[in-house]
Structure formats: structure tokens, C-alpha cells
N, C-alpha and C positions, 0 to 999 in steps of 0.2 A: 504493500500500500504506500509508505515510503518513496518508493520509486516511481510510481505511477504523480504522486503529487508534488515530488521535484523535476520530472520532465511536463508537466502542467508549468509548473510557475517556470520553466525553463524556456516553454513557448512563449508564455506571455512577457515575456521579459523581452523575444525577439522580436514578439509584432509591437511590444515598443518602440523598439530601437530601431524598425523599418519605419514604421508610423511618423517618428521623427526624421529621418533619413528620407524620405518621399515630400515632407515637406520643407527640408532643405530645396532641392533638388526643384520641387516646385516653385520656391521660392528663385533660384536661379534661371529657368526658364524665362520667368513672370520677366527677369534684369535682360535676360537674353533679348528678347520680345521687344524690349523698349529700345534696346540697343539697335535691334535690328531696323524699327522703322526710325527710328532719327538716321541711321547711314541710308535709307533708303528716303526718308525726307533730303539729304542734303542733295545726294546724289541726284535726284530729281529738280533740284532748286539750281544744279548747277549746268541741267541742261537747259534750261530756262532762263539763264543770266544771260541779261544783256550789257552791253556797254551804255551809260547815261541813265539805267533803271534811278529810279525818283523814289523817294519811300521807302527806302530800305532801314531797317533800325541799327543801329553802330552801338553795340555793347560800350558800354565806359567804365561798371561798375557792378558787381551782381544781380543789386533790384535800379540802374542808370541806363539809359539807351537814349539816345538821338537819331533821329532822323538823319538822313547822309543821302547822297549821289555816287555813284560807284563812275569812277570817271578810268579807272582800269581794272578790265576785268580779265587781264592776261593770267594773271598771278592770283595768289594769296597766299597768306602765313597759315599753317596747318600744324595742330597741337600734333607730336609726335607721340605725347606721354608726359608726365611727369612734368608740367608747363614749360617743354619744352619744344621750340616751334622751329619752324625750317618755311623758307618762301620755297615754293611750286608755281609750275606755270598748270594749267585747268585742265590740260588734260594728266599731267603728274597724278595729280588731285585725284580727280576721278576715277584711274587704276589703283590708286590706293584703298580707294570708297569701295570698289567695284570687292577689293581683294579682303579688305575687312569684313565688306557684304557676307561673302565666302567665307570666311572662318567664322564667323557666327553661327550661319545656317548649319555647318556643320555639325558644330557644338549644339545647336538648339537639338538636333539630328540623333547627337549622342543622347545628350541628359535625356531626351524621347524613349531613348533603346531603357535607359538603367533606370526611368520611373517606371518603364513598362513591367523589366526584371522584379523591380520591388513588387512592385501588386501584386505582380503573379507567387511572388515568396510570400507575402505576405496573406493571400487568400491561400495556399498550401497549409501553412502554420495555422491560422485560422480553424481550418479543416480538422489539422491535428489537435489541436487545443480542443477541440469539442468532442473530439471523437476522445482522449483522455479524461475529459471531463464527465463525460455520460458513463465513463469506465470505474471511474473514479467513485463519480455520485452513486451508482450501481454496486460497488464492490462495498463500500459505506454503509449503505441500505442494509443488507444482506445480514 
């Protein structure tokens, strides 16, 4: 009996620890997701640049923006990482967009595969935990 009630609380410890682990993982997709449509807003916003565009907002500060005129539109400075910037000319840009695009999706791709993994471990366990538990409750009874 013993034994039947520490591989019980042995499963439920695991679909804890999936339970939490799925939603990590959920939780990185959700970051993925958002990642994905700002390179996919940018990327789109730079087929569409023109030279002389009116209205455009010019960050100055976190919650600061100004209105601007883009008077060239060959170039721009592009965050590398760590506020670290580098000038590009628009097509540089754009294969770099196109190429982050790309590792995103893949990864959204991955963490897909390994929430899939979890759930399917985690309805197994599930499984087990009940079919020990009726063993359990059952052998209790008696």
C-alpha cells in the first residue's frame, strides 16, 4: 500500500512540475508572438517608406515623440542588441528583418513541438495518477 501511495504522490508531483513547465513555455510563445508581429510590422512599414513621408513620430524619450519628415530614407540606425546600433542602408535592414523573421518562427515552431510533448506527458500521468488512485482508494476500502 506504501508503494502504490508514493508512486501516486510521485505522479502528482510530475503533473506539477509539467503544469508549471507548459506554462512557462506558454508564456514564451505569448513573447514569441509579439516578437514576431513587430519584425513583421517593421518589415512591412519599410516597404512602404517613402522619401519626404510627413507624420512620422521620432522617439526622443520613452513616453516623448515628435513629429518628423524623413528626408532620407537610404539608411537607418538599427538596435543590434544591447543598445547597440550600427547605420544600414534599407535593404541591409530588411534581410536582417526578413532573417530575425526566420528565427522566430522557428522557435515559435519549437516551443509548439515541446508544449505539444508536455500535454501529451502530462494527460499520460494524468491517466496514471487515476488509475493508482482508484487502486489505491480500492485496496483502502477492502
Amino acid at each position: 500500500m506504501e508503494s502504490r501511495e508514493e508512486d501516486l504522490s510521485k505522479r502528482l508531483m510530475e503533473i506539477e512540475y509539467i503544469r508549471r513547465e507548459l506554462e512557462n513555455y506558454i508564456n514564451a510563445i505569448n513573447t514569441l508572438q509579439l516578437t514576431q508581429e513587430s519584425l513583421s510590422g517593421s518589415l512591412s512599414g519599410l516597404g512602404e517608406l517613402k522619401h519626404g513621408d510627413k507624420d512620422v513620430m521620432i522617439p526622443y524619450a520613452p513616453d516623448i515623440f515628435f513629429k518628423g519628415v524623413i528626408n532620407d530614407s537610404s539608411s537607418a540606425l538599427v538596435n543590434l542588441g544591447s543598445n547597440i546600433f550600427k547605420q544600414m542602408n534599407i535593404e541591409a535592414i530588411k534581410k536582417k528583418l526578413e532573417s530575425d523573421l526566420n528565427e522566430v518562427e522557428t522557435n515559435i515552431s519549437q516551443v509548439a513541438q515541446v508544449i505539444q510533448k508536455l500535454q501529451q506527458d502530462g494527460i499520460r500521468l494524468e491517466q496514471e495518477a487515476n488509475k493508482l488512485y482508484e487502486e489505491y482508494n480500492g485496496k483502502g476500502n477492502v
